[in-house]
N, C-alpha and C positions, 0 to 999 in steps of 0.2 A: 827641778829640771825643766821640761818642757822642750829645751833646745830652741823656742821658736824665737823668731827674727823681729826684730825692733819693728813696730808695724810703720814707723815714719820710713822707716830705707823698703819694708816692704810696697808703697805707697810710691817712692820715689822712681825705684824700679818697674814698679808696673806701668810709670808713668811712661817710662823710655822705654820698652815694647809698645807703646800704643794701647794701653788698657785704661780704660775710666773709670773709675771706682764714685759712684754715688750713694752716698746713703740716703732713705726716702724715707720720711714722715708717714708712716703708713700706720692707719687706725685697727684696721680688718685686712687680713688676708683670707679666701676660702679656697680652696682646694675641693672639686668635686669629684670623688672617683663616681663608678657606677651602681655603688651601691650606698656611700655615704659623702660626708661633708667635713672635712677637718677643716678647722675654724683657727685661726691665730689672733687673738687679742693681744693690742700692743704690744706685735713682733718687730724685729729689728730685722728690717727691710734693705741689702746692697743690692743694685746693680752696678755691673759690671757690661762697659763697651769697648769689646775686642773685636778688630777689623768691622764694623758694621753688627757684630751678632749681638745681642743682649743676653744675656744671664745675669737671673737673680736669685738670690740667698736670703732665704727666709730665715731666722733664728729664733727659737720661741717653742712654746709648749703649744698644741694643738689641742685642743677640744673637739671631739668625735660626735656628732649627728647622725642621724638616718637623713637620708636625701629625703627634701620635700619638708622636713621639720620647719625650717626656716623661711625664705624666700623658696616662692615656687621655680622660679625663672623661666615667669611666662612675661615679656614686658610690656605686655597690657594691650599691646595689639590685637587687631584686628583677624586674625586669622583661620583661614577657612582648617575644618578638621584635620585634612589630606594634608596642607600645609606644614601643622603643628607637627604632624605625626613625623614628618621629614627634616624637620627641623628639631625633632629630640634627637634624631637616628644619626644625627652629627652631632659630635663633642664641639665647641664651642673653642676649646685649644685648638683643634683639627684647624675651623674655620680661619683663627688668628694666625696659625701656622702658613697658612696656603695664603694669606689676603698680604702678608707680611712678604714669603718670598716672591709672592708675584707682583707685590707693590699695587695690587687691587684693593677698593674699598671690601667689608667684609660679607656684605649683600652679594657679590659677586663670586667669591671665595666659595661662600657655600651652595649659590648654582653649580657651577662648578660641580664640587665634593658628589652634591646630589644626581647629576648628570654621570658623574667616575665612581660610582655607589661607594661614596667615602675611601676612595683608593687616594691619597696624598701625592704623592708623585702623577699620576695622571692629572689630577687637578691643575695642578703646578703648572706643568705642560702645557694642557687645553688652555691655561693664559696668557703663556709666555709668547 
């Protein structure tokens, strides 16, 4: 069974909505929540471009870390304490989130965020 749809006509279809289906050579995928790191080794990476928005679809088993096993994600900068400390206290999706609808670089973004103590819609605003 499965019932699903020939994916060429589902492909054809998404095309005449306006939807782009890309598939992307993607080596590493990491996902950071707040307490750990799921890892995707050669995952099967779609995006998808509907009206401007991106969505992507990761498919693949995940490999589970403690945050900090791996990459620290300090990028080697120069940074005074106070800085760092403000710059953990924003998620990094947050930043791409707000740099993305305001069409700001991402430096700016997370002024921003830090300035609206991480409130996203304020953010947003303060740019627009």
């Amino acid at each position: 069974g499965g019932g699903g749809m020939n994916p060429r006509k589902m492909k054809q279809m998404m095309k005449q909505m306006g939807i782009d289906v890309t598939e992307l050579d993607a080596e590493e995928v990491v996902i950071k929540t707040a307490d750990e790191e799921l890892v995707f080794s050669d995952a099967q990476v779609t995006r998808m471009d509907a009206q401007g928005q991106e969505t992507y679809q990761i498919v693949g088993e995940p490999e589970t870390r403690e945050l900090g096993a791996g990459d620290d994600g300090n990028d080697g900068g120069d940074e005074s304490a106070e800085a760092a400390g403000a710059a953990d206290a924003i998620p990094a999706d947050d930043v791409a989130i707000v740099a993305q609808r305001a069409g700001v670089p991402e430096d700016e973004a997370r002024e921003a965020l830090e300035a609206e103590d991480g409130d996203l819609a304020a953010a947003i605003a303060r740019l627009e």
